[in-house]
C-alpha positions as CSV (number, residue, x, y, z in Angstrom):
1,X,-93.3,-116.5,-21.8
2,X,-95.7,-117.6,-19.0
3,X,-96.2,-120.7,-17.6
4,X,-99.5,-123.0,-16.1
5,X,-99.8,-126.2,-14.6
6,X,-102.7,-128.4,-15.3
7,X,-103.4,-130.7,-12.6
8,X,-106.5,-132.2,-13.7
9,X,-107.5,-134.9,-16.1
10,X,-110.8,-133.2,-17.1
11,X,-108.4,-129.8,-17.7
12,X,-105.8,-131.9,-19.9
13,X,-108.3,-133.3,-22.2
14,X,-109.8,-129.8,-22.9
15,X,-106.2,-129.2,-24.1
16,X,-106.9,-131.4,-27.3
17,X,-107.5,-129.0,-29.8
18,X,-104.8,-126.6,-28.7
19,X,-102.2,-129.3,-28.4
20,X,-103.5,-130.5,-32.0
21,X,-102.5,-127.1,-32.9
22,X,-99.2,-127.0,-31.4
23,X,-98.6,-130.5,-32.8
24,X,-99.3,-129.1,-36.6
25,X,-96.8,-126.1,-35.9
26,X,-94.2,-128.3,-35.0
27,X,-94.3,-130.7,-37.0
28,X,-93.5,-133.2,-34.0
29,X,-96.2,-135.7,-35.1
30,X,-94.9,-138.5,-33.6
31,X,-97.5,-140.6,-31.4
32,X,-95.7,-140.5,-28.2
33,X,-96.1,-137.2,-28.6
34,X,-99.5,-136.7,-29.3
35,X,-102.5,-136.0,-26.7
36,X,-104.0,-139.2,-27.3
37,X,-101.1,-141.3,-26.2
38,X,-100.4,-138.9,-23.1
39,X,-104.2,-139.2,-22.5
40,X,-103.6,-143.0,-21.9
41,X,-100.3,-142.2,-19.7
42,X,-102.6,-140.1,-17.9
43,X,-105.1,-142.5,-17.3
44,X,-102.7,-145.3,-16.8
45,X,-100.8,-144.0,-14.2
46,X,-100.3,-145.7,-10.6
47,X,-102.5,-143.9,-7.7
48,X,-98.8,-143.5,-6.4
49,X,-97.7,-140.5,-8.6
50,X,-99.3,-137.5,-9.5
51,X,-99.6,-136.2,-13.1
52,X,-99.7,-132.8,-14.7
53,X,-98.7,-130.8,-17.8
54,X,-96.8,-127.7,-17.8
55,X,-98.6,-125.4,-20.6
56,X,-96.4,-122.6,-21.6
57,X,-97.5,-119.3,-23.5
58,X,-96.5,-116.6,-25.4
59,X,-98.8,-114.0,-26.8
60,X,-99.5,-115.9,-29.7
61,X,-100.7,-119.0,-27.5
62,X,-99.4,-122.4,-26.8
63,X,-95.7,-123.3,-27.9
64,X,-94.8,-125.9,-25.3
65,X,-96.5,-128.6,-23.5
66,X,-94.4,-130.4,-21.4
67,X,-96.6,-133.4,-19.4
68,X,-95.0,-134.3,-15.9
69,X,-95.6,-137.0,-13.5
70,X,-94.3,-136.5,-9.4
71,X,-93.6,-139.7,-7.1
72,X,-91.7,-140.1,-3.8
73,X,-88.6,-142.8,-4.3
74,X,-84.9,-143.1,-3.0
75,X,-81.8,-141.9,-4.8
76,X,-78.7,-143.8,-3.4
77,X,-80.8,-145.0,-0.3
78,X,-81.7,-141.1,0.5
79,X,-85.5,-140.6,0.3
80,X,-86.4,-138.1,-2.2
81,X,-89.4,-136.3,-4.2
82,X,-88.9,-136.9,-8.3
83,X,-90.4,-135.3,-10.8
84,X,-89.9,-136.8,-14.5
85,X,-91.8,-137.2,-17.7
86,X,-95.2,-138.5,-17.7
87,X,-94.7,-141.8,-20.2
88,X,-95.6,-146.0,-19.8
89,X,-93.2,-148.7,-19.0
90,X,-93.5,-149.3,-22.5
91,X,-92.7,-145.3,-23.8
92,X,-89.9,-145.8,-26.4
93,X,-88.5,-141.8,-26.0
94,X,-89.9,-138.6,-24.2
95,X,-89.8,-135.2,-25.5
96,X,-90.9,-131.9,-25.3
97,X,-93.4,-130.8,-27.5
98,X,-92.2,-126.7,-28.5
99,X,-93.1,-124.2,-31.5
100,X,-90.0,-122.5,-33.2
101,X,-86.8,-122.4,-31.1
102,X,-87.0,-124.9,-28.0
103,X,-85.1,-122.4,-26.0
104,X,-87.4,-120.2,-25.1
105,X,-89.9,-122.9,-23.7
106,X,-87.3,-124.8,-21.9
107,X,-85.8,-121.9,-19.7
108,X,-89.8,-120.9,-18.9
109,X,-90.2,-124.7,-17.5
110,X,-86.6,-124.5,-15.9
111,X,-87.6,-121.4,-14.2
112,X,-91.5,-122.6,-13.3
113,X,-89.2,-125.5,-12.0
114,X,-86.8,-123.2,-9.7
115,X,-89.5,-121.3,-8.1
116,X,-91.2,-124.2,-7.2
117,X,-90.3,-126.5,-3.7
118,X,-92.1,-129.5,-4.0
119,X,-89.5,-131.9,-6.0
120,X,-85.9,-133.1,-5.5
121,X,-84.6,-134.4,-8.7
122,X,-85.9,-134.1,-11.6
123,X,-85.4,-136.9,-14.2
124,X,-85.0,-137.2,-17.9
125,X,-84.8,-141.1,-19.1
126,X,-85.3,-141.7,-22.7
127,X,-84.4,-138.4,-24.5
128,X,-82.9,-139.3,-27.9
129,X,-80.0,-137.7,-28.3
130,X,-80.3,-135.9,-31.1
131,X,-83.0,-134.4,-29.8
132,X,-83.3,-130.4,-30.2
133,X,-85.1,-130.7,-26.0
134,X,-81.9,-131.8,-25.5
135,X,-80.0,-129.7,-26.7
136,X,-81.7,-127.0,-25.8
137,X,-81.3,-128.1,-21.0
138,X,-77.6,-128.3,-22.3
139,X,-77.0,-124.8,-23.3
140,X,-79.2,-123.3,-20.1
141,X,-79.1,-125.3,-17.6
142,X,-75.1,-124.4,-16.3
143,X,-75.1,-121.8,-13.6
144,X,-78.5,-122.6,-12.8
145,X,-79.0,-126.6,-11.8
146,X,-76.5,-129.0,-10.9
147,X,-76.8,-132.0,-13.4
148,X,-75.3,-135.3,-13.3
149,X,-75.5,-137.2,-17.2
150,X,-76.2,-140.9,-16.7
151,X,-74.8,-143.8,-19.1
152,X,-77.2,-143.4,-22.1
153,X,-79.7,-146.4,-22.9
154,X,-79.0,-148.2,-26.3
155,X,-82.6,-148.5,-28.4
156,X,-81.4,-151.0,-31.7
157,X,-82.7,-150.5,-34.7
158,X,-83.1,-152.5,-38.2
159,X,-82.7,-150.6,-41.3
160,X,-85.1,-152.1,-43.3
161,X,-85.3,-149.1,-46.2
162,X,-83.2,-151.7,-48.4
163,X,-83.8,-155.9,-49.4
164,X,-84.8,-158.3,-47.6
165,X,-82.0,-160.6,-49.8
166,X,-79.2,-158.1,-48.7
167,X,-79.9,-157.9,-44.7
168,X,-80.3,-161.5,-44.7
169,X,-77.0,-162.4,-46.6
170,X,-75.4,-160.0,-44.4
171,X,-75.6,-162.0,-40.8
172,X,-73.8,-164.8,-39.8
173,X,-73.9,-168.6,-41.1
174,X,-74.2,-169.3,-37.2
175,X,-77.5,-166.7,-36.8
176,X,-79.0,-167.9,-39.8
177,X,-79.0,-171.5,-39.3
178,X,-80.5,-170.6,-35.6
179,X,-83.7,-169.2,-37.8
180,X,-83.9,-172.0,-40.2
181,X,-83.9,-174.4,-37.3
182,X,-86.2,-172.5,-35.5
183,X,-88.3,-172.4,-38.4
184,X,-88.5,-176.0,-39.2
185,X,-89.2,-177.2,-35.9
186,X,-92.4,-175.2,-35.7
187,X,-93.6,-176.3,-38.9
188,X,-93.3,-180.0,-38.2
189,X,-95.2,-179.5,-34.7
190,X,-98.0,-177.5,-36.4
191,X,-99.6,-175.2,-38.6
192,X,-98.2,-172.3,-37.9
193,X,-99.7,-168.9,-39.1
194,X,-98.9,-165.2,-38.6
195,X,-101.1,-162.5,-38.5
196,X,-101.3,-158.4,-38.5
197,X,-103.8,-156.6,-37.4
198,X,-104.1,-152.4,-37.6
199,X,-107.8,-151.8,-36.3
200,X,-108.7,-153.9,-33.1
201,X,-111.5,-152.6,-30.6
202,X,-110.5,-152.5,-27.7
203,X,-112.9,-155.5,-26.4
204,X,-111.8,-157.5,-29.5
205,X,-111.0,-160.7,-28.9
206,X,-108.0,-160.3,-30.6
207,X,-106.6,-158.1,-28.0
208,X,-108.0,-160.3,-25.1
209,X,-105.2,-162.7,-26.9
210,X,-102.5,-160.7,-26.7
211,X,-103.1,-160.5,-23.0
212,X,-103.3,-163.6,-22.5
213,X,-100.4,-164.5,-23.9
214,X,-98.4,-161.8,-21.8
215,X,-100.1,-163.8,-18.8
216,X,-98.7,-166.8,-19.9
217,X,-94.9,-165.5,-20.7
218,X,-91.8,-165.1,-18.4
219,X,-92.9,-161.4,-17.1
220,X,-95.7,-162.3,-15.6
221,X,-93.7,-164.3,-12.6
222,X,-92.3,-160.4,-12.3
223,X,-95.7,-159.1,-12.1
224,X,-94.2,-156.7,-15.4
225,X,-96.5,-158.4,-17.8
226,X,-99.7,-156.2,-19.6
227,X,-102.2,-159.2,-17.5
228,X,-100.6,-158.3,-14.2
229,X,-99.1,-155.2,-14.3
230,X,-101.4,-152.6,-12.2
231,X,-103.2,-150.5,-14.8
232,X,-101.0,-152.0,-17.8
233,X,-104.5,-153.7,-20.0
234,X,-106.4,-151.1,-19.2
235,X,-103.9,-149.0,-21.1
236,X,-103.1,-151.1,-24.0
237,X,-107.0,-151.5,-24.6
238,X,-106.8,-147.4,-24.7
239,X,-104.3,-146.9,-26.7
240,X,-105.8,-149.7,-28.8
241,X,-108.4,-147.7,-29.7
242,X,-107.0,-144.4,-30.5
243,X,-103.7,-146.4,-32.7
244,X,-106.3,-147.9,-34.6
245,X,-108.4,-144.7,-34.9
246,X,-105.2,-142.9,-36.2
247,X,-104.0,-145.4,-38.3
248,X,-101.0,-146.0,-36.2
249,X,-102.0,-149.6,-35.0
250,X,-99.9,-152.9,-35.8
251,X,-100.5,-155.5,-33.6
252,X,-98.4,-159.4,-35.2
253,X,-99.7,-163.0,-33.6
254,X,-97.9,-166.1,-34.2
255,X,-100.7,-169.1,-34.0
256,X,-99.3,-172.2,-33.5
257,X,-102.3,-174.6,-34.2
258,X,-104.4,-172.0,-34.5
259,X,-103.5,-171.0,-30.6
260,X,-101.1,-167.0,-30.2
261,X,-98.3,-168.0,-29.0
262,X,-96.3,-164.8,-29.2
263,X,-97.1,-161.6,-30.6
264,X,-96.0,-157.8,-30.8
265,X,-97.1,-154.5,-30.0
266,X,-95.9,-151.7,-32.4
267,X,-97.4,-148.4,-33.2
268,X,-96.1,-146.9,-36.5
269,X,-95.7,-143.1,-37.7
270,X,-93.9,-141.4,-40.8
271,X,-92.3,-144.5,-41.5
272,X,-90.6,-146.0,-38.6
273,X,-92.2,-148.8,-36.6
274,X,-91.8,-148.6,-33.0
275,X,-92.1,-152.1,-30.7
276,X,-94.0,-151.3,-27.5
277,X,-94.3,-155.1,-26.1
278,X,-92.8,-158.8,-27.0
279,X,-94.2,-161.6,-25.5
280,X,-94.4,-165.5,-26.1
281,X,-96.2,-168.1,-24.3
282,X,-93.6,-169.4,-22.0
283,X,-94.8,-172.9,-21.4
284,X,-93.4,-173.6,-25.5
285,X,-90.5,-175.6,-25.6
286,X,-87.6,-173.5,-25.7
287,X,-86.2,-175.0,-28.5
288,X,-89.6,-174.0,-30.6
289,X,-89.2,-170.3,-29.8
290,X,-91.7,-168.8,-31.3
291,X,-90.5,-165.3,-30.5
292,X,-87.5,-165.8,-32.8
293,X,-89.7,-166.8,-35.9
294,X,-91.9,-164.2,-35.3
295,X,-89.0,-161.9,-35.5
296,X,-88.0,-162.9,-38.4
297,X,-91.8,-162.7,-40.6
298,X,-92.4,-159.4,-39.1
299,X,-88.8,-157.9,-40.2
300,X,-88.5,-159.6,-43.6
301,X,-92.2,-158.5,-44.1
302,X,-91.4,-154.5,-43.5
303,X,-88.3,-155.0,-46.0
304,X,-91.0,-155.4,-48.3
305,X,-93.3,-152.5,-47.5
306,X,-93.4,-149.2,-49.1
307,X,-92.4,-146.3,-47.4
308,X,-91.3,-148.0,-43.9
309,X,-87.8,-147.2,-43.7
310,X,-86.8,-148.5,-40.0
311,X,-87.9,-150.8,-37.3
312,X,-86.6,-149.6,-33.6
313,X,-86.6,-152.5,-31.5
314,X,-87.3,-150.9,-28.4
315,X,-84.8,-149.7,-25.4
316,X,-82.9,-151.9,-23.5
317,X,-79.0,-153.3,-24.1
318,X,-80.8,-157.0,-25.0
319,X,-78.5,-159.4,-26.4
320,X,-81.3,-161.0,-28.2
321,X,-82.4,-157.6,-30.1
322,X,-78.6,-156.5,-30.7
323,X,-78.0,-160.1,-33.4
324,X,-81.5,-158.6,-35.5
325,X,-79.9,-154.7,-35.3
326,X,-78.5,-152.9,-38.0
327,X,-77.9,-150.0,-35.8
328,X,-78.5,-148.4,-32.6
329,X,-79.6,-144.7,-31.1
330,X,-78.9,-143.2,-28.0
331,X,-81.6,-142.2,-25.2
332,X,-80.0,-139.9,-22.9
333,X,-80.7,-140.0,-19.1
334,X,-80.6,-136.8,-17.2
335,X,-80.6,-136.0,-13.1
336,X,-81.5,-132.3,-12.6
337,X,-81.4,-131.3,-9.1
338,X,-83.5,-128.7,-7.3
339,X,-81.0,-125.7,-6.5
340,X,-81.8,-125.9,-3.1
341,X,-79.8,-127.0,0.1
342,X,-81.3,-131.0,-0.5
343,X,-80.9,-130.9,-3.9
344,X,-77.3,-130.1,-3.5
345,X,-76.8,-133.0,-0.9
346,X,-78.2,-134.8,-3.3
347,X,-75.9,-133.9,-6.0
348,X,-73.1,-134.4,-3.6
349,X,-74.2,-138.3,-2.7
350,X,-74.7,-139.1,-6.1
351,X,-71.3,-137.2,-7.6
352,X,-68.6,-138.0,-4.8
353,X,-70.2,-140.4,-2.1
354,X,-71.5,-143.0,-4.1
355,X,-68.3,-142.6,-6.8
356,X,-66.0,-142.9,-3.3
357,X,-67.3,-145.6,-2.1
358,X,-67.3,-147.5,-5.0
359,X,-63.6,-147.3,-5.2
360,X,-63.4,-148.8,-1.8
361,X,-65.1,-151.9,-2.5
362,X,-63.0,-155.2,-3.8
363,X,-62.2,-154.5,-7.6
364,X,-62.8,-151.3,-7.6
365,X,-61.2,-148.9,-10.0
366,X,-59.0,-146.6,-8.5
């Protein structure tokens, strides 16, 4: 196996048909896997990190592709240089992309990894955790990098692969009377109308709404919204145009009155649906919540789809997700630090400083 880093953008695109290939072999077809969606990562990305993809090789070709951004942050308070997976805010899961066995491919990365000096930690967020990547760094990384596992990150799910009739009986009297409520009070302050769209252009004005409501929602006092977010719409009007392209594309809009006054983001493959964004225009009256109804058309319309089997929420341990969910997976986080003498300080802060002095505060467990 033998390993090359592509530090251009220019180089990375030429990559397309060979991570097509590599795509086909492995049958990871997911989008946020695919070279279009790592294109807009790519392109996306803050001046403030640097991106590349680690190519690896045997002497039949490509069988890993492994894209990689590098930033400068603290761990603990103590400076350090990170090196993680290149993804969005808005990246549901990272993965490796690897022909045949995953072992191979990860111990040439590992090893490309150890020889290198310019990175600290190296971390993993968002690895599901059945993932074969996974299981793969668990099996070779000991006696080589010290590790510490992090609390995983709860991503709910609804099953929607059986009746809408059957979901619905099964949540509370208390949840379901929210709905109705919610539901009534919209229609008696307008027409309200929701709408799916899977091709947009990325100048459509359809898209220009979706931003504007994000503008107008909660995240945008905490500059996290697509509007205000550095790079964020120039991103989502990307991907925009290669979802629809591939047939991935489902972007919902609630009109009240003929105005969007929420709407969501989702990108679907092999028949899971995957929520990127939420938002909903925050100057509604609470009570109205738009969000809520929305939720509700969107879920009891995939129970009514052919061949859509699940609907994953998105990351994040959200109370408000958790009363739709019928489930939840797992995405594992990961600290891998560089074997030299830093990275073992590092280790050492993060595995018996930090722990220590957490017993020593007020309440502390001891």
């Amino acid at each position: 196996m033998k390993t090359r880093r592509i530090e251009s953008l220019a180089a990375f695109e030429a990559l397309g048909p060979a991570w097509a290939a590599v795509v086909r072999e492995s049958g990871q077809t997911s989008p946020f896997l695919s070279h279009e969606w790592f294109r807009c990562c790519w392109r996306g990305a803050s001046p403030a990190r640097r991106v590349e993809t680690i190519l690896v090789e045997d002497t039949t070709g490509p069988v890993g592709l492994v894209p990689l951004a590098r930033w400068r942050a603290s761990l603990h308070r103590v400076p350090a240089r990170f090196v993680g997976m290149l993804d969005s805010p808005d990246t549901p899961y990272v993965d490796w992309l690897t022909v045949g066995r995953p072992e191979p491919v990860v111990d040439a990365v590992l090893t490309e990894l150890m020889r290198s000096r310019d990175w600290d930690v190296f971390t993993l967020s968002g690895l599901p955790a059945d993932s074969l990547t996974l299981k793969a760094l668990e099996s070779v990384l000991p006696g080589r990098f010290r590790t510490v596992r992090l609390p995983s990150v709860p991503s709910p799910y609804v099953d929607v692969s059986g009746s809408w009739a059957a979901y619905w009986s099964g949540t509370s009297q208390r949840f379901k009377k929210t709905v109705r409520n919610v539901r009534n009070r919209l229609q008696k302050v307008g027409q309200v109308r929701v709408e799916e769209h899977r091709e947009v252009a990325p100048g459509s004005p359809v898209l220009d709404e979706v931003i504007d409501v994000s503008r107008r929602s909660w995240k945008a006092a905490e500059n996290v919204a697509i509007a205000n977010m550095p790079g964020m719409a120039d991103f989502f009007r990307e991907l925009t145009g290669c979802a629809s392209r591939n047939g991935w594309l489902r972007l919902w809009l609630l009109r009240l009155d003929g105005r969007a006054v929420a709407t969501e983001y989702q990108l679907e493959s092999a028949g899971r649906i995957h929520a990127l964004r939420a938002d909903f225009d925050a100057s509604v009256p609470s009570e109205l919540s738009p969000g809520t109804h929305l939720s509700e058309e969107i879920i009891r319309t995939l129970f009514e789809r052919p061949g859509i089997h699940e609907y994953d929420m998105g990351p994040g341990d959200n109370a408000y997700k958790q009363r739709w969910a019928t489930g939840t997976h797992e995405n594992v986080r990961l600290l891998i630090f560089h074997p030299g003498v830093f990275g073992a300080a590092l280790h050492t802060v993060a595995t018996r400083l930090v722990p220590a002095l957490r017993r020593l505060r007020p309440g502390g467990s001891r």
